[in-house]
C-alpha positions as CSV (number, residue, x, y, z in Angstrom):
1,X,-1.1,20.0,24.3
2,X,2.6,20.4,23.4
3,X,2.4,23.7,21.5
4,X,5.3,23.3,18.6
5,X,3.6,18.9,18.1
6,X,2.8,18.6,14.6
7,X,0.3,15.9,13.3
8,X,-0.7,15.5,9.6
9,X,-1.5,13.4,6.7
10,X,0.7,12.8,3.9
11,X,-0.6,11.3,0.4
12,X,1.8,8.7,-0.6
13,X,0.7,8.5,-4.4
14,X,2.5,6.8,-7.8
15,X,2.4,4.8,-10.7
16,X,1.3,1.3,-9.6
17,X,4.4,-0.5,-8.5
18,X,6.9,2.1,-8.1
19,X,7.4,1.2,-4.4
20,X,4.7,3.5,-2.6
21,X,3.4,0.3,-0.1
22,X,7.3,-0.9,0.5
23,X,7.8,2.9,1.6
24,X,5.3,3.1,4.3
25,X,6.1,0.2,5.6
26,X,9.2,1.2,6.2
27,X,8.7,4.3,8.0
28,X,6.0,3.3,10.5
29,X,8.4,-0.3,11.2
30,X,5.3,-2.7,10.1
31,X,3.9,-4.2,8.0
32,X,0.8,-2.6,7.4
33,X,0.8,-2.6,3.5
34,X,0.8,-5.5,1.4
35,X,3.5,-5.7,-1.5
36,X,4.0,-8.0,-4.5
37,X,5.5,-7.6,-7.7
38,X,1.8,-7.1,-9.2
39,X,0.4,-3.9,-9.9
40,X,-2.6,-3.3,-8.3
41,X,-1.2,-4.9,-4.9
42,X,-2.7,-2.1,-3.2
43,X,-6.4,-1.2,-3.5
44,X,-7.4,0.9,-0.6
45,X,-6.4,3.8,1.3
46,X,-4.6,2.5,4.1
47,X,-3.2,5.3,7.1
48,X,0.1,4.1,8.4
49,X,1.3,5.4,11.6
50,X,4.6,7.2,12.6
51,X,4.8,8.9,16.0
52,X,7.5,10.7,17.4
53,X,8.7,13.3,20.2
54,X,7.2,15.9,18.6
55,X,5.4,14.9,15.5
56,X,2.8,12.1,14.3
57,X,3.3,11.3,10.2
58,X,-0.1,9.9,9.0
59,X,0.9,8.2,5.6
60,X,-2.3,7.4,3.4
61,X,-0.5,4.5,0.9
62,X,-2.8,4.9,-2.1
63,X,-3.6,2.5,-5.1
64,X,-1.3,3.1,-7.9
65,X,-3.4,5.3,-10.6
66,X,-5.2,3.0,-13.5
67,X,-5.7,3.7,-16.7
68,X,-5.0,0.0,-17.8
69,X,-8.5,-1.8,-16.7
70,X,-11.6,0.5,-17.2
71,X,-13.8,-1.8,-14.7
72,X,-15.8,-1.2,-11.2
73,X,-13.2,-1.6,-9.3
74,X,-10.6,0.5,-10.7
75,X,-12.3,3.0,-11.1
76,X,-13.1,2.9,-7.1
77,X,-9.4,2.2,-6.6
78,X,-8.4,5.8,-8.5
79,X,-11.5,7.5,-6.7
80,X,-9.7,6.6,-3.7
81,X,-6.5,8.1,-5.0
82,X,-8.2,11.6,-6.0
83,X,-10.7,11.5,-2.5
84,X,-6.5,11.5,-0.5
85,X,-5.3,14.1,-2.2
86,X,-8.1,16.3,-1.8
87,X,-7.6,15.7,1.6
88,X,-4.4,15.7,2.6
89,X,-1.7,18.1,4.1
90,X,1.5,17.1,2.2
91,X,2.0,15.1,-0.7
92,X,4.8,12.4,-1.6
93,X,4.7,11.2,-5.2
94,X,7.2,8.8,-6.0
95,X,9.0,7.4,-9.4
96,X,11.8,5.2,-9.9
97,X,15.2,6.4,-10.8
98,X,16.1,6.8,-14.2
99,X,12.6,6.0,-15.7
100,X,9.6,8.4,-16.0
101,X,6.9,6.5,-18.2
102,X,3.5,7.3,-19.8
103,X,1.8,6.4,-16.2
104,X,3.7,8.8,-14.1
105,X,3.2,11.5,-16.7
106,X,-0.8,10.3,-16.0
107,X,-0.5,11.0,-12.6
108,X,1.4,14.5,-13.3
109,X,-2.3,16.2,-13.7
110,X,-3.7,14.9,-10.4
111,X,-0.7,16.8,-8.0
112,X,-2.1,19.4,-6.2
113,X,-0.9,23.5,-7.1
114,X,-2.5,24.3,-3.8
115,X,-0.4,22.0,-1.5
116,X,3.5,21.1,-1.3
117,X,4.4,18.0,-3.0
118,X,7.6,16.6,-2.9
119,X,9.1,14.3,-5.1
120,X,10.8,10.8,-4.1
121,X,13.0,9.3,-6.8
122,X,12.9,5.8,-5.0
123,X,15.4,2.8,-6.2
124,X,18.4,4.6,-6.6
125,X,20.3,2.3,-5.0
126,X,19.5,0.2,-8.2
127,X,21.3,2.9,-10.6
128,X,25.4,1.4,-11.2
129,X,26.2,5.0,-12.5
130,X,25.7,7.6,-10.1
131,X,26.3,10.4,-12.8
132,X,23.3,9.7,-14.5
133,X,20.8,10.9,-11.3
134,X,21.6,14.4,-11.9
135,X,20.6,14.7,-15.3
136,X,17.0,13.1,-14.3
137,X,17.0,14.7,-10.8
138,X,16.7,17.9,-13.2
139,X,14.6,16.5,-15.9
140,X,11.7,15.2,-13.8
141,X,12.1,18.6,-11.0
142,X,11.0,20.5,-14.5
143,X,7.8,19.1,-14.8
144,X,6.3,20.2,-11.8
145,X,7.1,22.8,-9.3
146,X,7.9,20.6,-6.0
147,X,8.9,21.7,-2.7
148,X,11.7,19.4,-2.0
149,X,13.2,16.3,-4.1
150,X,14.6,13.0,-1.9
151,X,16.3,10.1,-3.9
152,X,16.1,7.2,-1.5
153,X,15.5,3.7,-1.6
154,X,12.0,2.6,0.0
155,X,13.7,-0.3,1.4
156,X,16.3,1.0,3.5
157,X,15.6,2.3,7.3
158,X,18.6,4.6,7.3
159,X,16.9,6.4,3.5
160,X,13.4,6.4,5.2
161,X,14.3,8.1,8.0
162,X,15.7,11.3,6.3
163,X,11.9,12.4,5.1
164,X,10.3,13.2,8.6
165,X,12.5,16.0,9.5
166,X,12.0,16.9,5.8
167,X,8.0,16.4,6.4
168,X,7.8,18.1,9.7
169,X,7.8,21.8,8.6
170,X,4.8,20.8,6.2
171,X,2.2,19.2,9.0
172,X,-0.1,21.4,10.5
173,X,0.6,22.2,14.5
174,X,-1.7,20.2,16.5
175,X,-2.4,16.9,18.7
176,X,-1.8,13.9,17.5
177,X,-4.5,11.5,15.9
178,X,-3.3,8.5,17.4
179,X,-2.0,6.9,20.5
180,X,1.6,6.6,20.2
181,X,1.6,2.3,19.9
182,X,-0.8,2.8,16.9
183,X,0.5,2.1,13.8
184,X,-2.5,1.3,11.5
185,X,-5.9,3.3,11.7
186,X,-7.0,-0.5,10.1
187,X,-8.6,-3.5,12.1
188,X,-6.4,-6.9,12.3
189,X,-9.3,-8.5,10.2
190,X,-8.8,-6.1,7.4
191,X,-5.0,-6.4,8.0
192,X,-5.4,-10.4,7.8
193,X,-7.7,-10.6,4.8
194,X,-4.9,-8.1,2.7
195,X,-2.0,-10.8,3.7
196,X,-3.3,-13.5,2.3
197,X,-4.3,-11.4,-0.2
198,X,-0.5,-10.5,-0.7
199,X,0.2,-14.7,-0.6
200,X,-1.7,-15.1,-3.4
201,X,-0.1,-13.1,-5.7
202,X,3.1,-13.8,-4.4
203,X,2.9,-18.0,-4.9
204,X,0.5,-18.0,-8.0
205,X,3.2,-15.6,-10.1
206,X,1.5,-14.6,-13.2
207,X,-1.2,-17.3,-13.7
208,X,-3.7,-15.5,-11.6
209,X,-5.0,-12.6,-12.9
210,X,-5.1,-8.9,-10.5
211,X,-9.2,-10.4,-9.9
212,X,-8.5,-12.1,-6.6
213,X,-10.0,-10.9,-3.6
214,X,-10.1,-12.4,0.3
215,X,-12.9,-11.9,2.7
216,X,-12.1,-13.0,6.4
217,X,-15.3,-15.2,7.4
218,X,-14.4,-15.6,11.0
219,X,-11.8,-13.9,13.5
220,X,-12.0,-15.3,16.8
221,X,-9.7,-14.5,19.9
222,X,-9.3,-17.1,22.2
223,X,-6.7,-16.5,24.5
224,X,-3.7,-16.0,22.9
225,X,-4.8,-17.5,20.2
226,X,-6.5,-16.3,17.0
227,X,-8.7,-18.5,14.9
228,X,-9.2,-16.9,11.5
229,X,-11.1,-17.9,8.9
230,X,-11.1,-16.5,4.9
231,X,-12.5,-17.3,1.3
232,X,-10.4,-16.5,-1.6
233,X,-12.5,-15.6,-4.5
234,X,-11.1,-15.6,-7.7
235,X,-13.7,-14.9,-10.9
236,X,-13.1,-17.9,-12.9
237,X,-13.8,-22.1,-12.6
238,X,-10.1,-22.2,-14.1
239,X,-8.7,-20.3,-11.4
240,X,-9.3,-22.2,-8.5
241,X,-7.5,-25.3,-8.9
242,X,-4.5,-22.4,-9.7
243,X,-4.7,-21.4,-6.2
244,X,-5.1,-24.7,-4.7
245,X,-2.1,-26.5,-6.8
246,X,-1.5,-29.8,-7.4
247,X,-2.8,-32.0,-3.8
248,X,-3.2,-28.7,-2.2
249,X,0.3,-27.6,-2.6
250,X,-0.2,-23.7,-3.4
251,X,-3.1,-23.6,-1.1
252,X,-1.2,-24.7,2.2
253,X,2.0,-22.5,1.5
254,X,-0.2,-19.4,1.2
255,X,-1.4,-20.3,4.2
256,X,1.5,-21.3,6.3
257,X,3.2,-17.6,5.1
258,X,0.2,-15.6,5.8
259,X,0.1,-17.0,9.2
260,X,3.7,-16.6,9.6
261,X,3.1,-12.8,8.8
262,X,0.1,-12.4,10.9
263,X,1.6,-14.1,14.1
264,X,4.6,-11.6,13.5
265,X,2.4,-8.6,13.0
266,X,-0.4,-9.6,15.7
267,X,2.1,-10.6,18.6
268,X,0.0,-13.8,19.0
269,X,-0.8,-17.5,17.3
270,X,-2.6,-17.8,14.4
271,X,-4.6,-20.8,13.2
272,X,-5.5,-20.1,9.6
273,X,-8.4,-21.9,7.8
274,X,-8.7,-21.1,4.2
275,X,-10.8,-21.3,1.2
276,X,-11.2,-20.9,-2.3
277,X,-14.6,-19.8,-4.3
278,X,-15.8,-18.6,-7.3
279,X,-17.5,-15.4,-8.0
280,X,-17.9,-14.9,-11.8
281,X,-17.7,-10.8,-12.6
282,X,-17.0,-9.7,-9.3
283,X,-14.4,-7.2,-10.6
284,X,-17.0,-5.3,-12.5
285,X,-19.9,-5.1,-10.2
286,X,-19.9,-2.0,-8.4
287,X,-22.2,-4.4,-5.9
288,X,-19.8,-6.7,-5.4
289,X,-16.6,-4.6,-4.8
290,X,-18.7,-2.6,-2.1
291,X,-19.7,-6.4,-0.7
292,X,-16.0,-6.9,-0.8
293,X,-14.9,-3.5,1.1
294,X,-13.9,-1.3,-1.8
295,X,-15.3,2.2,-1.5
């Protein structure tokens, strides 16, 4: 073992959509989290991967905290959330520049004394007048006694690349958890299921509700190709023909850009059957969102 390698995990916790999915993405160079202008994109704990010379960065994207939806599966979504940061080494919490809103201040409480946490103003790119970050650089350090602050924009490589060194010192010495081509501790069905997931909310805009969940049926591998088969279920009779669209329209352009994004991700061909079914109530039966994979 390399005696001065450094492997850890790193909570990567928020508001829901404040850009915590879009970040990890970013620094392991995949696509391993979903994102879509919903809240609630993101429902488990998902590990992504970043290995270097003398370091592996194990990010744990988190569902964003909810206090909205008092249901079964929000409350296993924020059990996920407190179960990372219990057991994490480092922790990133991120807020967008120039706002701090009743949902961060919720999450405020849940940051570990015991551990450093270090603050990530993300979107600053998105703030015309520079001046103003100082004032809220200072404001939102006040609240909370953080071990380093990084303004950044989740988006950009160059931004990203800036926290490791910053991480480094934090991670515990020790091997690495992962081979170094790993950059997902998740399996390609889970990975395909949360795409088309992420297709859904992106092509049905605000006429689906956050109740839509995708279970992959089938994954085959045949060569270098992969047949894949999934059910979208959505909780209502009213929803479905929202998902399929008028002749099947909505229904085959969620398909044809998941399986863009899983050929891309997967290195390999992807033919992509899909359906849509009803389960009434799924969201709050704690049976049901175990059924569905939610801890």
């Amino acid at each position: 073992m390399n005696p001065s390698f450094r492997a850890g995990l790193i909570a990567v916790v928020g508001r829901p959509n404040v850009g915590k999915s879009t970040l990890v993405n970013t620094l392991v160079g995949a696509k391993v989290s979903i994102v879509s202008s919903k809240p609630q994109t993101t429902r488990h704990r998902i590990l992504g991967v970043r290995t270097e010379a003398d370091a592996q960065f194990i990010f744990a994207d988190t569902p964003g905290f909810q206090t909205q939806y008092r249901n079964a599966l929000n409350q296993a979504m924020n059990r996920t959330v407190t179960q990372a940061l219990a057991e994490v080494d480092v922790v990133l919490w991120l807020v967008e520049a120039m706002k701090f809103t009743a949902a961060d201040a919720r999450v405020l409480p849940l940051l570990p004394r015991d551990k450093p946490v270090i603050l990530v103003v993300n979107k600053v790119d998105t703030v015309a007048d520079k001046s103003a970050l100082l004032p809220y650089l200072q404001s939102v350090s006040g609240r909370f006694d953080f071990a380093e602050i990084v303004p950044l924009s989740a988006e950009s490589e160059k931004d990203a690349a800036r926290l490791p060194p910053i991480l480094k010192p934090y991670l515990p010495e020790g091997e690495a958890w992962f081979t170094e081509d790993d950059v997902t501790d998740r399996s390609s069905r889970f990975l395909a299921a949360e795409i088309v997931r992420e297709k859904v909310f992106r092509l049905t805009g605000d006429e689906i509700p956050y109740a839509v969940a995708v279970t992959v049926e089938s994954f085959e591998e045949d060569g270098e190709l992969f047949r894949i088969g999934a059910v979208i279920w959505v909780e209502r009779d009213t929803h479905k023909p929202i998902v399929l669209g008028k002749g099947g329209e909505h229904i085959k352009r969620i398909a044809t850009e998941a399986r863009q994004d899983m050929e891309k991700l997967f290195g390999h061909k992807v033919f992509l059957n899909l359906w849509v079914k009803v389960k009434g109530g799924w969201a709050d039966d704690a049976r049901l969102i175990k059924q569905f994979g939610y801890e």
